[in-house]
C-alpha positions in Angstrom: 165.9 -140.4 -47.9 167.1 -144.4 -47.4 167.6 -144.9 -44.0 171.4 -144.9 -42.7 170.4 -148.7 -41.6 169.4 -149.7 -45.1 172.5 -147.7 -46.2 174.8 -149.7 -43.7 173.2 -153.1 -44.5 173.8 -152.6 -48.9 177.2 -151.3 -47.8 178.1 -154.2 -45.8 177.0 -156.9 -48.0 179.0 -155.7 -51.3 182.2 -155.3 -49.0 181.6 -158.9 -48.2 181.1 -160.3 -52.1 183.6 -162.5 -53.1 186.2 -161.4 -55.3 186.1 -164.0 -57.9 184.2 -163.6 -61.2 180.6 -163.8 -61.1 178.6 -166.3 -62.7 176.2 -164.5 -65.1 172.6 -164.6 -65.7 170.5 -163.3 -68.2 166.9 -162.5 -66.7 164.2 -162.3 -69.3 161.3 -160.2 -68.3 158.1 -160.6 -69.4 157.3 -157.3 -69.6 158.7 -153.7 -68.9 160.3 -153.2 -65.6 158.0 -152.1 -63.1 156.8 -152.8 -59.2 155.9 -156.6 -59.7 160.0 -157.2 -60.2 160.5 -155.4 -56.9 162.6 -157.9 -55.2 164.6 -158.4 -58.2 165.4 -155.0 -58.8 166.1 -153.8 -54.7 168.1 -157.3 -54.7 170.7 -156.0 -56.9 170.7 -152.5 -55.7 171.7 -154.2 -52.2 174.7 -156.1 -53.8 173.0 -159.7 -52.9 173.3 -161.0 -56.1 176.9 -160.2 -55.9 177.5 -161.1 -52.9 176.0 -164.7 -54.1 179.2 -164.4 -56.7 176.3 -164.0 -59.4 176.1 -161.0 -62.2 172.6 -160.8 -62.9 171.0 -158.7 -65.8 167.6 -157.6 -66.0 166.4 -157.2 -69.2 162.8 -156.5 -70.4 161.7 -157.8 -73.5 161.4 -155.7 -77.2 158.2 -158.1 -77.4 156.9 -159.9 -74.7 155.7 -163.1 -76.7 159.1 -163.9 -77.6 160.1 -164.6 -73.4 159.4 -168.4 -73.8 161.2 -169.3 -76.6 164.1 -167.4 -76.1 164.7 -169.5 -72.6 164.3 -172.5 -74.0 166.1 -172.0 -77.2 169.5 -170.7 -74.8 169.2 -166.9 -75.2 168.9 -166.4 -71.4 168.9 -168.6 -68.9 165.9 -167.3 -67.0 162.1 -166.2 -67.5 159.7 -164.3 -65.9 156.6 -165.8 -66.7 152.9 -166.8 -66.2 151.7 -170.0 -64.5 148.4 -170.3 -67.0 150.6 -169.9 -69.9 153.4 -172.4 -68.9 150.7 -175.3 -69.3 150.3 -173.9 -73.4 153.5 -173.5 -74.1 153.9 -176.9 -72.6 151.2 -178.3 -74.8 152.8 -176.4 -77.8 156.4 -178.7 -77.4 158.4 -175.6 -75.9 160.8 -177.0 -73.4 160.7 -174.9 -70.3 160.3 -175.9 -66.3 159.3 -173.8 -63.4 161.8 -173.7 -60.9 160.5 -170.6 -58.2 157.6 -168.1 -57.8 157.8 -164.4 -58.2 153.8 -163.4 -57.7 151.8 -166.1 -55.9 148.7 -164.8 -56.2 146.3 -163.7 -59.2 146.4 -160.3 -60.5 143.5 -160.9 -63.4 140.4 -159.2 -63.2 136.9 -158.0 -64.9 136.8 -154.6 -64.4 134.2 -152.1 -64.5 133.2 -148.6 -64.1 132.4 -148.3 -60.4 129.4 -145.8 -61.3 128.5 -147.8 -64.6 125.3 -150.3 -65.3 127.3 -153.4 -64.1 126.4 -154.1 -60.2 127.3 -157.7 -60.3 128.2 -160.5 -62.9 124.9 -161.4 -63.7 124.7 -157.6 -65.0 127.0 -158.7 -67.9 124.6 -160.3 -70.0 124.0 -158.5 -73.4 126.9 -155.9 -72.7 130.0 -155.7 -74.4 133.9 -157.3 -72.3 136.9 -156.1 -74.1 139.8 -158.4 -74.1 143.8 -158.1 -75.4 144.4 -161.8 -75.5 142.4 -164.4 -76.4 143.0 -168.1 -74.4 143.1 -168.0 -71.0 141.1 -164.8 -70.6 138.5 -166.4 -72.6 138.3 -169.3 -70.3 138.8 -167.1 -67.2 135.9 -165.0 -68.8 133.8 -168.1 -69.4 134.3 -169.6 -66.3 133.3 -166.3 -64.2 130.3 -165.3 -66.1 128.8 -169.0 -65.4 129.5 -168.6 -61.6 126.4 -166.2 -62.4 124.6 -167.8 -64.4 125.4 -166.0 -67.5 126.2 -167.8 -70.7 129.1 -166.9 -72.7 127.9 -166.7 -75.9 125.1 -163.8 -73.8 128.0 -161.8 -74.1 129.7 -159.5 -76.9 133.4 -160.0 -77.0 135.2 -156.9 -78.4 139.1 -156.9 -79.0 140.7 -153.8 -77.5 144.7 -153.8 -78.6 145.5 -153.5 -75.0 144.1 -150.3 -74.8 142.0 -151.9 -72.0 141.4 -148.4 -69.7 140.8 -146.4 -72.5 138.1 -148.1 -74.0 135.9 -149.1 -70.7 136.6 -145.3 -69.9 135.6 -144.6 -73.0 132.4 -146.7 -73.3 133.7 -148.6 -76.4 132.9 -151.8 -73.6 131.0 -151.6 -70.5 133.7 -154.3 -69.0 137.3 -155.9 -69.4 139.2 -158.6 -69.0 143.1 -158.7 -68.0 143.4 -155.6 -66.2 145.5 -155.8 -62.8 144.4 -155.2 -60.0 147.6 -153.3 -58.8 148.1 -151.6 -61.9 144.4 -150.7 -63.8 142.1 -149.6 -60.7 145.0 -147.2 -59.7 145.4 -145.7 -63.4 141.5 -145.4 -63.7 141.7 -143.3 -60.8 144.3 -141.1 -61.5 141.8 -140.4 -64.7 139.2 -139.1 -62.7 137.4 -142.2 -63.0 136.4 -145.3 -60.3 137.0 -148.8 -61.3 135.5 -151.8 -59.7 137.3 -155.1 -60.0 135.8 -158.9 -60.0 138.8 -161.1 -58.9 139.1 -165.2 -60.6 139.3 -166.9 -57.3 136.3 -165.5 -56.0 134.1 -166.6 -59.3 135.1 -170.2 -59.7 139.2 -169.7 -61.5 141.7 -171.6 -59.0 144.2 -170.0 -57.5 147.4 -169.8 -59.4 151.1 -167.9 -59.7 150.5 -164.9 -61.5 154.2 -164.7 -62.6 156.9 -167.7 -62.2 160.6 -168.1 -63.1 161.4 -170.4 -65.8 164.1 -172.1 -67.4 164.9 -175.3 -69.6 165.0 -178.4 -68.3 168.7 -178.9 -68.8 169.4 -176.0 -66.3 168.0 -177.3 -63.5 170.5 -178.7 -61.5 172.6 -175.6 -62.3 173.8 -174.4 -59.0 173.3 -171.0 -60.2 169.9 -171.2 -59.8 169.4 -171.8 -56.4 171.7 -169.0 -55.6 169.6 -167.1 -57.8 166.3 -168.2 -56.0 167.9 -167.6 -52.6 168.8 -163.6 -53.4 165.2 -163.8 -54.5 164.0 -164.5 -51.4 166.4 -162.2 -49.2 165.0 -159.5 -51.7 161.2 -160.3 -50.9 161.8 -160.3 -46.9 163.7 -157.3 -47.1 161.4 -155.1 -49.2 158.7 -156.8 -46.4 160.6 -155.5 -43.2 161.6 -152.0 -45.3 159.2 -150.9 -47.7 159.9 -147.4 -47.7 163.7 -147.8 -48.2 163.0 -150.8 -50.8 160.9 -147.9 -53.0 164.1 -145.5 -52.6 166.2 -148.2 -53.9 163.6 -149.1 -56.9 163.5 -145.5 -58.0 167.2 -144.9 -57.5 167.7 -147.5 -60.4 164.6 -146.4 -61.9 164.0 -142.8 -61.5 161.4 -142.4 -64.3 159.1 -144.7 -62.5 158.6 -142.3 -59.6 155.2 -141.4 -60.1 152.1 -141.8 -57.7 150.8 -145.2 -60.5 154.1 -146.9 -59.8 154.1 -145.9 -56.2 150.4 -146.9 -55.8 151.4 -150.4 -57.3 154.2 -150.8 -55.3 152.0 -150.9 -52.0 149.4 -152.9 -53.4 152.1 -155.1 -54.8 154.1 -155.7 -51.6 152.0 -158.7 -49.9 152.0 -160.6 -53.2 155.4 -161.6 -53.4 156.2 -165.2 -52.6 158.3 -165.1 -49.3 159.5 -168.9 -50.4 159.7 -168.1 -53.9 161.6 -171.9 -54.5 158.6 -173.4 -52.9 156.1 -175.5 -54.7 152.5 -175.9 -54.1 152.2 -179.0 -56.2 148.9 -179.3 -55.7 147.6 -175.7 -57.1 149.3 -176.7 -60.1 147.6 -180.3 -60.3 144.6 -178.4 -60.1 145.1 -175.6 -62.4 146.2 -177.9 -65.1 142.9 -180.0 -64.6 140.9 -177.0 -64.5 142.9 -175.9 -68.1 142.0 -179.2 -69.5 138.5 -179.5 -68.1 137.6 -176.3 -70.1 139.5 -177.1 -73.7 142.5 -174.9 -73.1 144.8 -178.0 -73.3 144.2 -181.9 -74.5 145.5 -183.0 -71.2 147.2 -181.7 -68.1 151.1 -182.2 -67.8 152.7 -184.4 -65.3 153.6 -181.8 -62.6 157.2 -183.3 -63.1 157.6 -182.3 -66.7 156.4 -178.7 -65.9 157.8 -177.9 -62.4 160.4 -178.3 -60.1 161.4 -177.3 -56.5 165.1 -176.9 -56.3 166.9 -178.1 -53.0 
């Protein structure tokens, strides 16, 4: 059961919420609710949001590709999104700023059965990578396999649907691309069968946000935001100092996601959160953008001023 302290500290901070109206927000997931929106979700089981005289609504998209436009075109003010893909839709004309981090670390990786023929990268040549989205996985894919001296075109490419598990379990590919590394590994196990994972940043990738909040550019000096970015951060220091209480809270909203995947990924999960999610590291996204444009993904990288921010 939640602790009587956790109990006393949600209890005290919706008696204190103001009882004016609350500004709303519309939250735009990118994908399904699930562990990676942890501080989100056990923010507004606490009442911070309130209390921060915001309402906030969390609501995951019917299609994932539409998360972009849809914040830039009005239909909510905020995104949950991906750093790499920030810098395309950037390229593509879609008006949209990051203003805060949610994930600040990768969760890509290359997977592969832990008992299977691949040891190490160089292993990969001749075998068969699935993949569920072409673009950056092909250039995260690229870039990996020549860390090892392998050469892209050495390699089959084979187009899975998502069904990325099923088909290296399966044997349809002897490797994938895009699996998480808090999410795939655990689901691979719970299917009787080992996974081993090759991480980006440890094969020549930079380091970049796995998911960022993001808005359009004539939002950014809304005042809501900042309150928003600030419950963020109560919510990602809190789940740090109470993790077992924070998991009571998620599945109390959530009950169907009390499983041992989503239980799994919420420990794995926990020391990724950005604990200054408004923070900037303006240089990891000079870099990235470089590294984008050095391998064709984009003509040119972005001023970081037309593709981020770091609200005050």
């Amino acid at each position: 059961m939640i602790c009587k302290t956790a109990f006393a500290l949600a209890a005290s901070l919706i008696l204190a919420s103001p009882a004016a109206a609350q500004d709303k927000l519309t939250v735009l997931l990118e994908w399904f609710v699930n562990p990676d929106h942890a501080p989100l979700v056990v923010a507004k089981e606490l009442g911070l949001f309130e209390k921060a005289g915001l309402e906030v609504e969390l609501l995951p998209p019917a299609d994932p590709s539409i998360v972009p436009r849809a914040v830039a075109s009005g239909q909510a003010e905020i995104g949950v999104h991906y750093q790499p893909n920030l810098y395309l839709d950037h390229e593509a004309g879609v008006p949209l700023v990051r203003f805060g981090t949610l994930v600040e670390t990768p969760l890509n990786t290359l997977t592969v059965l832990a008992n299977g023929p691949i040891d190490d990268l160089t292993d990969l040549a001749g075998k068969r990578i699935g993949f569920s989205v072409s673009g950056f996985e092909d250039v995260i894919l690229s870039t990996m396999l020549s860390s090892a001296g392998v050469k892209p075109a050495d390699v089959k490419f084979v187009n899975v649907n998502f069904a990325l598990t099923a088909s290296l379990i399966g044997g349809k590919v002897e490797a994938t691309i895009g699996g998480y590394r808090n999410f795939e590994l655990t689901q691979m196990r719970l299917e009787g069968h080992e996974g081993k994972a090759f991480f980006p940043e440890d094969h020549g990738v930079p380091v970049y946000d796995e998911l960022i909040f993001v808005t359009r550019p004539d939002l950014v000096s809304d005042d809501r935001l900042t309150r928003f970015l600030n419950v963020v951060e109560q919510g990602a220091i809190y789940l740090t100092n109470h993790p077992q209480e924070s998991w009571e809270l998620f599945i109390r909203a959530y009950p169907d996601l009390d499983d041992e995947l989503n239980r799994q990924a919420w420990s794995d999960t926990l020391p990724r959160f950005a604990k200054r999610p408004a923070a900037l590291d303006s240089g990891r996204y000079e870099r990235f953008g470089k590294f984008l444009a050095e391998n064709g993904l984009i003509k040119a990288a972005p001023a970081l001023d037309d593709i981020a921010v770091e609200l005050r």
